[in-house]
C-alpha positions in Angstrom: 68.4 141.6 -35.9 70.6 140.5 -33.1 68.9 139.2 -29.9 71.0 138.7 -26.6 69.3 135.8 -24.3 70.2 137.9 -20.9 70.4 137.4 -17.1 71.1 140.5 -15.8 71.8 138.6 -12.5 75.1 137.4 -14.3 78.8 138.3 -14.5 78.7 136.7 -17.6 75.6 138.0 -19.0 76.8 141.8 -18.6 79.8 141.4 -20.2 78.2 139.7 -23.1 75.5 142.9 -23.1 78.3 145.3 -22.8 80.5 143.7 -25.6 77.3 144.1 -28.3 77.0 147.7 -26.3 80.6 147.9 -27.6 80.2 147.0 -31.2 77.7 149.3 -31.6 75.2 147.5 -33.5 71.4 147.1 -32.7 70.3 144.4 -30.5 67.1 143.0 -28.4 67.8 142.0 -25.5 65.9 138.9 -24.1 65.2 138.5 -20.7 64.6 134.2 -20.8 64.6 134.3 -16.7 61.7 136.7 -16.6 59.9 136.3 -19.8 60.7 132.4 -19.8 61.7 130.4 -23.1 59.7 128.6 -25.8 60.5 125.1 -27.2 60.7 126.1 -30.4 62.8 129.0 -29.8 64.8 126.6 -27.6 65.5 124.2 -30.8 65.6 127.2 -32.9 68.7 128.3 -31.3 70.5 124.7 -30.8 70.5 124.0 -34.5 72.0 127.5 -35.0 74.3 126.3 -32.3 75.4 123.0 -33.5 74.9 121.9 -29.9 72.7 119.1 -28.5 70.4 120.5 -25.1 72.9 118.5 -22.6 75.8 121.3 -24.2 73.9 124.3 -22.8 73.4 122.5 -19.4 74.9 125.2 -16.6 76.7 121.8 -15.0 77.8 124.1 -11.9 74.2 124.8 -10.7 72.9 123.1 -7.3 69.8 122.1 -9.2 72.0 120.3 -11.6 74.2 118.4 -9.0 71.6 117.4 -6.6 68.9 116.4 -9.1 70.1 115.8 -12.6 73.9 114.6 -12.5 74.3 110.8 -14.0 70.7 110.9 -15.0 70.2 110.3 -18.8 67.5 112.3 -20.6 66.1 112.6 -24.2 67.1 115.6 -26.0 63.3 116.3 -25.5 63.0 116.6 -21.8 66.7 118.2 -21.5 64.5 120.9 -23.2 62.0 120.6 -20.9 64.2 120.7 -18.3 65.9 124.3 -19.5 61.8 125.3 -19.9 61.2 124.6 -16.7 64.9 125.5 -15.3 66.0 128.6 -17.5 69.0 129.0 -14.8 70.3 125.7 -15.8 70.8 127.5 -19.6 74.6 128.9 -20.5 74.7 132.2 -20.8 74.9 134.6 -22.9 73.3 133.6 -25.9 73.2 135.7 -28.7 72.0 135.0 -32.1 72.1 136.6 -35.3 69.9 135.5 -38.7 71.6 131.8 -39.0 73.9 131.5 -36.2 74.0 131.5 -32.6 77.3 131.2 -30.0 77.7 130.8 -26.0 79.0 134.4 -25.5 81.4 133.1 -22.7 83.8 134.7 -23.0 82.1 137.4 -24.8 84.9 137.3 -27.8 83.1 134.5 -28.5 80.2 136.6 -30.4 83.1 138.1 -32.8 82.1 135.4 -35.4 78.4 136.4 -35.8 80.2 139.9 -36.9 83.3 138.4 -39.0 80.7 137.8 -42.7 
């Protein structure tokens, strides 16, 4: 199963949901702003990443600039953090069995459908 971590708030988000619409395949989608985000799922989909927490940090975001910029965190409370502050998470993510990609731009989900 395919699941798509969605804000449906975001430019980016849609696209992502429209290029899986697109492919034609079956997908959940996840709605981490309103249903929020577990820990382990969290870790669960950085190792299918490759990526440590500070990769998925939305850098842009106020929140990010005014409190969290030059600060150094744990890779532990940079999960806390994106618990806490799902906003602050790069979006899409979609994940598929193994492996999981930043769907920005949404090409970048292609791979999950390459093997």
């Amino acid at each position: 199963m395919i699941t798509i971590y969605h804000n449906s708030r975001c430019k980016k988000s849609r696209a992502g949901l429209s290029r899986l619409e697109e492919k034609g395949v079956d997908f959940e989608v996840k709605n981490y702003m309103k249903d929020g985000i577990s820990a382990e799922e969290l870790k669960d989909i950085l190792i299918k990443m490759n990526v440590s927490p500070h990769e998925m940090i939305r850098t842009r975001e106020a929140d990010y600039k005014n409190k969290l910029k030059g600060k150094n965190f744990t890779d532990e409370e940079w999960i806390k953090i994106m618990i806490e502050e799902p906003r602050l998470i790069k979006r899409p993510i979609v994940v598929k069995k193994y492996k999981a990609v930043w769907a920005d731009p949404p090409e970048n989900m292609d791979i999950l459908f390459d093997s």
